[in-house]
C-alpha positions in Angstrom: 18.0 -14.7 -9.7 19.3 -12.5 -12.9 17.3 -9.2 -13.2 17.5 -6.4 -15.3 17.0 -2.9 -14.2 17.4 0.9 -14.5 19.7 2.5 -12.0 21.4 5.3 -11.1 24.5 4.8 -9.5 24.9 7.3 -6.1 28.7 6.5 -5.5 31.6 4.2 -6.2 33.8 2.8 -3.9 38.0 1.1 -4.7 37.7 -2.5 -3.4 41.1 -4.2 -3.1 42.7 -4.0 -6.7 41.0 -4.1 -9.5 37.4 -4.4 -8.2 34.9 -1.2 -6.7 31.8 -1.4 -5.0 28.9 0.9 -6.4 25.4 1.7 -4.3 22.7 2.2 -6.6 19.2 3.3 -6.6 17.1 1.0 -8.7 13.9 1.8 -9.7 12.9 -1.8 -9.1 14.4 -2.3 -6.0 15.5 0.8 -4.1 18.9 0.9 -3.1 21.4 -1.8 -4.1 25.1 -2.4 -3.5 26.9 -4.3 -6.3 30.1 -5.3 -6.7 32.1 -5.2 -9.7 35.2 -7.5 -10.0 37.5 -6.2 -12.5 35.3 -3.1 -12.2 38.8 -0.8 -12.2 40.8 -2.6 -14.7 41.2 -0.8 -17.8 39.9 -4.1 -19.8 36.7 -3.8 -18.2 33.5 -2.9 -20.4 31.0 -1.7 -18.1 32.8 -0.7 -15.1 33.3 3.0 -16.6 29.6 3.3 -16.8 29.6 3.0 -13.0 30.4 6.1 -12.0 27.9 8.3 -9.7 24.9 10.1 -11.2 25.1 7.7 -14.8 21.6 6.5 -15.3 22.2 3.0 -16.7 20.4 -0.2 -17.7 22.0 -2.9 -15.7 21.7 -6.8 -15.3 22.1 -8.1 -11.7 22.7 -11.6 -10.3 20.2 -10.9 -7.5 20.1 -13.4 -3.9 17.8 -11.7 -1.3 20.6 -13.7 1.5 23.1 -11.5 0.5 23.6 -7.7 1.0 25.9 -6.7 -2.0 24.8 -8.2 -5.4 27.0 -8.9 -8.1 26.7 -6.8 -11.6 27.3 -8.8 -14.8 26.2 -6.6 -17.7 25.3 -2.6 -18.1 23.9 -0.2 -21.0 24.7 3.5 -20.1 21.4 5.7 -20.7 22.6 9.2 -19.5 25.7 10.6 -18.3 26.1 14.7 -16.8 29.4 13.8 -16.9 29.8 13.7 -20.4 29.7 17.1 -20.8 32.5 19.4 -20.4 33.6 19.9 -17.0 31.7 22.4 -15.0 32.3 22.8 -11.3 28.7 23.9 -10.1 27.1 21.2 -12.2 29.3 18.8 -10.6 28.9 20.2 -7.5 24.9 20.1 -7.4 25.8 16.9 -9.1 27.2 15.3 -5.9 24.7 17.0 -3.2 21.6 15.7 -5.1 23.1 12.0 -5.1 24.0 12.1 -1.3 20.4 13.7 -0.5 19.2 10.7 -2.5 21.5 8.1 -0.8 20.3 9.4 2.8 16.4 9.6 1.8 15.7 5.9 1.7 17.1 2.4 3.0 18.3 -0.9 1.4 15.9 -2.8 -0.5 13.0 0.1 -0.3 11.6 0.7 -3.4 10.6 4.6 -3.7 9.8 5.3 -7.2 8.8 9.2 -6.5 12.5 9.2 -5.2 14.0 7.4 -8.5 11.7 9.7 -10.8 12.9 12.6 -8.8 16.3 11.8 -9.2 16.0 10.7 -12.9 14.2 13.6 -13.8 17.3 16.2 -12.1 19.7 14.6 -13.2 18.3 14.8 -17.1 18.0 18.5 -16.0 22.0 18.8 -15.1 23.0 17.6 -18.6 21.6 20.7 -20.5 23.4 23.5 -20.5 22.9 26.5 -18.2 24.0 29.6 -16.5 23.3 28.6 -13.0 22.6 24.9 -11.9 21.4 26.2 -8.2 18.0 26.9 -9.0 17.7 23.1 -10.0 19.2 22.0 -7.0 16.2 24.4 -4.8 13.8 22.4 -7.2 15.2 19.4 -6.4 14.8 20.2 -2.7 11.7 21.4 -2.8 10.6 18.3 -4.0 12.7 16.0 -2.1 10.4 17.2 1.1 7.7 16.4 -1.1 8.5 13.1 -1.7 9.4 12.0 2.3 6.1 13.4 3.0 6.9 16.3 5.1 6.1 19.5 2.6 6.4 22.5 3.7 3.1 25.1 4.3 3.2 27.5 1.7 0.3 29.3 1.1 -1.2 29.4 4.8 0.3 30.4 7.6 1.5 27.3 10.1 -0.1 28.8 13.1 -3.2 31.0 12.4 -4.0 29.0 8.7 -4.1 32.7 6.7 -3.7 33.1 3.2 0.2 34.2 3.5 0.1 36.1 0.0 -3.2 38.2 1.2 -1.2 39.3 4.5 1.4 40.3 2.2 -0.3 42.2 -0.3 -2.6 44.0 2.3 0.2 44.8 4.9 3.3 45.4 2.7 5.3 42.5 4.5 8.5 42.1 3.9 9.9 39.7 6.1 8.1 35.8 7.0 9.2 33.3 9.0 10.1 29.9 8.0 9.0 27.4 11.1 11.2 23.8 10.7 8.5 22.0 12.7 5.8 22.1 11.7 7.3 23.0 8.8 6.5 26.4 6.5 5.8 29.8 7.2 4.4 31.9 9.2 3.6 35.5 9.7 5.2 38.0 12.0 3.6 37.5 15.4 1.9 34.5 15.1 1.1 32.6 18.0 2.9 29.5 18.9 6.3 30.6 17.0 9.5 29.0 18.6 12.5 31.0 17.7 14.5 27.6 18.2 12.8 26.0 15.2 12.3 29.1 13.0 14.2 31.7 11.3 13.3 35.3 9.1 13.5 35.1 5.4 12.7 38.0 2.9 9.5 37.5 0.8 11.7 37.6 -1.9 12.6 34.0 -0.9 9.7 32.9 0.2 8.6 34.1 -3.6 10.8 31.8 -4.9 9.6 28.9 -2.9 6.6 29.6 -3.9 7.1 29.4 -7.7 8.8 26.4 -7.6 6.6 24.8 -5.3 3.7 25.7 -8.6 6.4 24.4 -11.0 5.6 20.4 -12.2 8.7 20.7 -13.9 12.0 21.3 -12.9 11.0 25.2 -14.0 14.7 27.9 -13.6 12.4 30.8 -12.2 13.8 34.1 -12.1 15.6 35.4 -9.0 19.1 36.9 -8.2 22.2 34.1 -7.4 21.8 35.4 -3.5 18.4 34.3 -2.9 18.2 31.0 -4.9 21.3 30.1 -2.6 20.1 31.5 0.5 17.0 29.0 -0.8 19.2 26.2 -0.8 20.8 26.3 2.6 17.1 27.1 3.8 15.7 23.9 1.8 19.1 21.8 2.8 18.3 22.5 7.0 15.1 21.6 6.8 15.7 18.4 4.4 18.4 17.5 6.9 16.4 17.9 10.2 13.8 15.8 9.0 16.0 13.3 7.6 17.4 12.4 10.5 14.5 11.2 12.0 13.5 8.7 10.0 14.2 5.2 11.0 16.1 4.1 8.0 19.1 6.0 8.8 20.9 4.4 12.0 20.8 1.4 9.7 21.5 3.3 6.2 24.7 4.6 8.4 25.9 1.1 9.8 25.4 0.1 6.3 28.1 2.8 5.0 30.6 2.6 7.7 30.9 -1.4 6.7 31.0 -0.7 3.3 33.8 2.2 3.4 36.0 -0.1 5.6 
């Protein structure tokens, strides 16, 4: 069957000489691997467009009895690789795709996901002065997405307003709990220190505004804290992540493809 689709390639892969393999999240379809022959060769007209994080229009020859799908025709729609080279953007870049490629199986169709992932990626073409507050954006929402948000504005344990307890007591310190996941205050019954660690307000600030933010908002905060927000947002994606059930199989699915 021959369908067209929007995609966004997640990475590339050499296959014997001229050809690479590409995995792809579709918004039709989820995640796809496609093959293109000739996909290397400097005489081929689409198989530039397939690099990881394009956004492209593509026309697949489709048989559900097969696991990698042959590509016959592309359109590119958006490139962050276009613009000049810029090692953070790059870098985000590549963690956003391989958050994507790890949050869903083959052949599950996750539109939230592909918006998400559209909608960064459009966000990592403009210019700016620091691409890390889009990637804590793009993690906060991520959790979002899987279903597992964090508590934010109530304590995990005793359900009080956490901006209240800070206001009223001068905190300056919260804990982030990984399950159940979000904060909680100081003291609060039912903490495990093996699933939770401290973090400033001034993080849990930040977390907050994005958290308000529809859009993929750059609030302001110093370069410590919106990285310090990242590895936070990155453990807890992670640890949740690896319990879903898609991944023994997303991980068999790599290892065969990589050989």
């Amino acid at each position: 069957m021959i369908v067209k689709t929007r995609a966004i390639v997640l990475r590339e892969i050499k296959y014997r000489d001229q050809s690479k393999i590409c995995l792809l999240m579709t918004r039709e379809y989820g995640q796809v691997s496609v093959i293109l022959k000739g996909g290397r060769s400097s005489k081929s007209r689409i198989g530039v467009l397939f690099s990881p994080g394009n956004i492209i229009d593509t026309v697949l020859y489709r048989k559900s009895t097969r696991d990698i799908q042959l590509a016959s025709d592309a359109s590119l729609v958006l490139s962050p690789l276009s613009s000049s080279p810029d090692l953070e953007r790059f870098g985000v870049l590549y963690r956003v795709l391989d958050l994507a490629r790890h949050s869903s199986g083959t052949e599950e169709k996750n539109l939230p996901l592909f918006t998400l992932l559209c909608t960064t990626i459009e966000q990592l073409c403009n210019k700016s002065d620091s691409f890390q507050p889009i990637l804590a954006w793009f993690l906060l929402r991520l959790v979002g997405v899987l279903g597992f948000d964090p508590s934010i504005e109530q304590c995990v344990f005793s359900k009080e307003g956490l901006m209240s307890a800070i206001n009223d007591h001068g905190l300056q310190e919260l804990l982030f709990v990984h399950d159940p996941g979000g904060f909680a205050l100081p003291g609060s019954s039912g903490a495990f220190e093996a699933s939770m660690q401290t973090v400033p307000v001034s993080r849990y600030l930040l977390i907050r505004a994005l958290s308000a933010s529809g859009v993929c908002s750059h609030p302001e905060a110093s370069l410590p804290d919106v990285t310090a927000v990242c590895d936070l947002l990155h453990e807890y994606c992670s640890r949740h992540l690896d319990r879903m059930p898609h991944r023994k199989h997303l991980d068999i699915v790599s290892r065969l493809i990589s050989a």
